[in-house]
N, C-alpha and C positions, 0 to 999 in steps of 0.2 A: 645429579638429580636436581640439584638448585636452579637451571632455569625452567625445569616442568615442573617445580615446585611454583614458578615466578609465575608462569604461566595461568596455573588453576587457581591460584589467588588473584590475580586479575581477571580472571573467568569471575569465577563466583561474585568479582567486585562490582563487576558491571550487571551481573545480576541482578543484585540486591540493590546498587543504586535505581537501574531503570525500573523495576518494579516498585521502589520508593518514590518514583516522579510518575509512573503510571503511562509508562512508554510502551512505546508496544514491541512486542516480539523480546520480550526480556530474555529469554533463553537462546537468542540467535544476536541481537543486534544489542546486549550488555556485552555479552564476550569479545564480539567485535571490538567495540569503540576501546573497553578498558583495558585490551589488549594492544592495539593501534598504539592509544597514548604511552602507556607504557615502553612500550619500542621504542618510539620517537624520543623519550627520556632519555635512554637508552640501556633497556633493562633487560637484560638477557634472558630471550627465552625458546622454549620449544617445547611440541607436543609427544606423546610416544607412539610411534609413527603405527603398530601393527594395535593398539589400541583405537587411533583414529581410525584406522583402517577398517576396525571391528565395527564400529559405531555407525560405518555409515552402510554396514550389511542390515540395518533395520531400516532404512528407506528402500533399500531393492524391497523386503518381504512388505513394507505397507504399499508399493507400488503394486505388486505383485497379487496382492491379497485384493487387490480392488478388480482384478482380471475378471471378473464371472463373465457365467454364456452371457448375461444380457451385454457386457461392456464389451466382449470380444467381436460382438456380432453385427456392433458400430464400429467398427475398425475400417470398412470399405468405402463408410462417407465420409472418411479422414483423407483420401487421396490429391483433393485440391489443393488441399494447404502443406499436406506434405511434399510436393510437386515444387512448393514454395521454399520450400529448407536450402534446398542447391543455388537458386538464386538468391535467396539472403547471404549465405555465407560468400558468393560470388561478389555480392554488392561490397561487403563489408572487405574483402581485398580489394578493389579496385577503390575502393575510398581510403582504408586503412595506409597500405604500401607506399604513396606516395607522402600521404601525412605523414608517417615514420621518416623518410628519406629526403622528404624536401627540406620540411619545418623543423624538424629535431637534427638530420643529419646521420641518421645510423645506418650502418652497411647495410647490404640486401639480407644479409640469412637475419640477423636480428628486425629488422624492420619485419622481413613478410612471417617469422613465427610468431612475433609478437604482435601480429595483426590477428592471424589465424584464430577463428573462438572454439579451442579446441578444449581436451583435459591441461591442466598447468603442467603435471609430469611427462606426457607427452611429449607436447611443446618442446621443452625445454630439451627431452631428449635430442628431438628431431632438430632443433635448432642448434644445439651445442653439437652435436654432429656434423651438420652443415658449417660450423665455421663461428653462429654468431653469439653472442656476449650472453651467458646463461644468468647471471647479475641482473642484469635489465631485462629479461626475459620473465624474471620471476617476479620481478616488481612489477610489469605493466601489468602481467593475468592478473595478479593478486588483488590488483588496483582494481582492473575491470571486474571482476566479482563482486569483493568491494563497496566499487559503485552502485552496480546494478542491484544488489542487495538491500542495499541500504535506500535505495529512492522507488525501486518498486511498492514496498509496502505502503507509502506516500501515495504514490497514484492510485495503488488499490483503494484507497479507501475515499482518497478525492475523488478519484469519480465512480465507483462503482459503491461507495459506501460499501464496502468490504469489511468484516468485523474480525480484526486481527486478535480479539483476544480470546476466540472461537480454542477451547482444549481441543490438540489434533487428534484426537482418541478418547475411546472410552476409557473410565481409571482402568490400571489394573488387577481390582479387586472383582471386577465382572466380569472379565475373559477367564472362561473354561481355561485351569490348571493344563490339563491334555492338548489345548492348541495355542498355548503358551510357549510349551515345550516344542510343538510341533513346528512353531516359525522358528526358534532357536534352532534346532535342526536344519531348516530349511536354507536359513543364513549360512551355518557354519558348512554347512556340506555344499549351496551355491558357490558358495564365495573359494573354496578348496577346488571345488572341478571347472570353476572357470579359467582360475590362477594358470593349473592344470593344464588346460588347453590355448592358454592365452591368451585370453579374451579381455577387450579391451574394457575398463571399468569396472574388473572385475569385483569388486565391492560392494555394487550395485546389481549389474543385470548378472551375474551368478545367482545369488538370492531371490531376482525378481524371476528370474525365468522358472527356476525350481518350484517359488513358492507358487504361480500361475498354475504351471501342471496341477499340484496339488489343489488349489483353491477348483481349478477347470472340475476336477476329479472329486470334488465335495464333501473335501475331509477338513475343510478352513471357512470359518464363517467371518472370523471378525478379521479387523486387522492390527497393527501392533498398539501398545496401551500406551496413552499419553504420555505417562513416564518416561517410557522409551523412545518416544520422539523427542521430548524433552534434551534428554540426553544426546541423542544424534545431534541435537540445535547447538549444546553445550560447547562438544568436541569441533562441530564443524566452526564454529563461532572463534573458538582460541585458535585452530588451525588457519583462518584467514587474517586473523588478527598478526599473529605471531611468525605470520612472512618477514614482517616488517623490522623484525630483529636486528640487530647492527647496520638500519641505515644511516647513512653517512648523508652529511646537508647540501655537498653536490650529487647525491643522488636524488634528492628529494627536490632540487632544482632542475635536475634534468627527466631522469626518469617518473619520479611521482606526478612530473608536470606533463609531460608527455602522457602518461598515463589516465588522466582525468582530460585529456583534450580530446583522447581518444574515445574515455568513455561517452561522450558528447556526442559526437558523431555516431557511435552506435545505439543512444537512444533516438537521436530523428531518423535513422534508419529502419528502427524498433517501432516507432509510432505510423512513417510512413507504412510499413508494412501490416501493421495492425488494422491502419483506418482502411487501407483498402480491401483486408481480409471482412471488416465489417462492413462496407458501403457494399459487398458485392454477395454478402449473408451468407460466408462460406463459414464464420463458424462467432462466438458470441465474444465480446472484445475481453473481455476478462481472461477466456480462456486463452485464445489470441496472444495476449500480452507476455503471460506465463510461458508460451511454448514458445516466441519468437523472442523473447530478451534475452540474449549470447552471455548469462551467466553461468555459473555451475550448474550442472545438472544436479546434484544434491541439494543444494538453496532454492533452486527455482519447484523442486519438489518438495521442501518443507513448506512452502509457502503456499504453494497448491494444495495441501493438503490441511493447512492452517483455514485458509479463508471457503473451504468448501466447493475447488473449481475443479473439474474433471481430471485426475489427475490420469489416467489412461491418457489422456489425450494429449495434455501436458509431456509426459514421459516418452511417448514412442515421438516426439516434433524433437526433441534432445539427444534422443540416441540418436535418433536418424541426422542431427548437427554433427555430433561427434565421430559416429561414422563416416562421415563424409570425408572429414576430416583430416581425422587417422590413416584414412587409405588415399586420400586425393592430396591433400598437404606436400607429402615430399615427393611426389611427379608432378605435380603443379607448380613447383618450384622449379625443379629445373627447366618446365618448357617458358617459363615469364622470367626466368631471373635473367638479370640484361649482361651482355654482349663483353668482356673485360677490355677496358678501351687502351687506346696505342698500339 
């Protein structure tokens, strides 16, 4: 238990410092950093993986919970820029794969999973399967999250003057008792029949797709209480932080450096595709931003739901990433992975 112990004290530390400097996202981007540093120390640690797990079945139901007729019945003028997902993730292999294998030198299966902007578990499966280094595999996602995490809330606010210190909920002393319990339920029973069927992210769209029906069916008015965002920021914050556990300074020479070169390239690929989604008024650059930057789907959904940006629309441009993904990932592998020479 001593490094989940290490762990939640570094959680909390970065808390409390960043809300003493007056930084923003203290409940997502404190646990980060004091976690980060701490690793690099080299201080052992880790989260408890079916508690993380649990934590982050309250962004499926506040996704979920934003579904009403009016948000579902804007779903058909999402089509342009969904049309856009396939080619983003296209771009970002065809830039990605060669970066990995020219400039750094890593085999094909670790180069093209650790391009892919997929889930990290995934990944990792699909790539350690295929052959390539599951070590560096873990680091570069971790990285790219990471990254994108951490420099978004920066842009949000430079240029859209974004107000990151916006509570993602009402307290929970104003949500109805009765549909308190009712997302609780909604969570634990998503997240159980999606596992169930195999559905990929099931921590999330278990929950979200549950709590939809029900919110569709108008038994859910609000959605989860600040607190409990709070908390999802908490856990996801040590969980990104706490990758970085026993790295080693040739890895942080090689893979953390490859990692942050690659996250570079996916933000002008991010921005490219944003300015054209706004030069061409398919949808407003804030939202834009949120749905096309190749982080986690659970970060880029606390944040969307932080700073007031449509998180419907947010949330179906990431599933529809990671779907793609998940199902195109390992046959797209084997029809690009190159030729074994001699």
């Amino acid at each position: 238990m001593r490094p989940v112990l290490y762990a939640f004290g570094a959680g909390f530390a970065g808390v409390a410092a960043f809300q003493a400097l007056d930084l923003p996202l203290p409940w997502l981007l404190g646990p980060i950093a004091a976690c980060l540093l701490a690793a690099l120390a080299g201080v052992p640690m880790r989260g408890i993986r079916p508690l993380n797990q649990g934590m982050r079945t309250i962004l499926g139901v506040a996704v979920g919970a934003t579904l009403t007729p009016a948000a579902v019945a804007g779903f058909p003028a999402m089509w342009p820029t969904l049309l856009l997902v396939p080619a983003m993730v296209a771009a970002i292999g065809a830039a990605g794969i060669p970066y990995f294998r020219r400039v750094w030198g890593y085999d094909f299966p670790t180069a093209y999973y650790a391009t892919m902007p997929g889930g990290l578990q995934d990944m990792l499966v699909f790539g350690e399967e295929a052959g390539g280094n599951p070590r560096t595999l873990s680091l570069i996602h971790a990285t790219r999250v990471l990254v994108i995490v951490v420099i978004l809330p920066f842009l949000l606010k430079g240029i859209w003057q974004a107000d990151l210190s916006n509570a993602p909920g009402a307290p929970a002393a104003t949500v109805p008792g009765g549909e308190l319990a009712l997302m609780v339920v909604c969570a634990l029973f998503g997240w159980w029949a999606a596992a169930r069927v195999g559905l990929f992210g099931a921590t999330i769209l278990g929950p979200l797709i549950v709590t939809a029906a029900v919110t569709l069916a108008g038994f859910l008015h609000h959605r989860p209480p600040a607190e409990a965002i709070w908390a999802a920021q908490f856990f996801i914050g040590i969980t990104i932080g706490s990758k970085y556990a026993g790295i080693t300074l040739d890895e942080v020479r090689r893979d953390l450096a490859a990692g942050v070169g690659f996250c570079l390239i996916l933000i002008v690929l991010t921005l490219v595709f944003v300015e054209a989604i706004v030069l061409f008024g398919l949808a407003p650059g804030m939202e834009a931003l949120l749905a096309f930057a190749p982080g986690g789907q659970a970060e880029l959904t606390v944040l969307a739901l932080i700073v007031g940006a449509d998180v419907a629309f947010v949330a179906a441009h990431h599933v529809l990433r990671i779907f793609i993904v998940i199902l195109g990932a390992p046959v797209a592998a084997r029809v690009v992975r190159p030729a074994p020479r001699g």
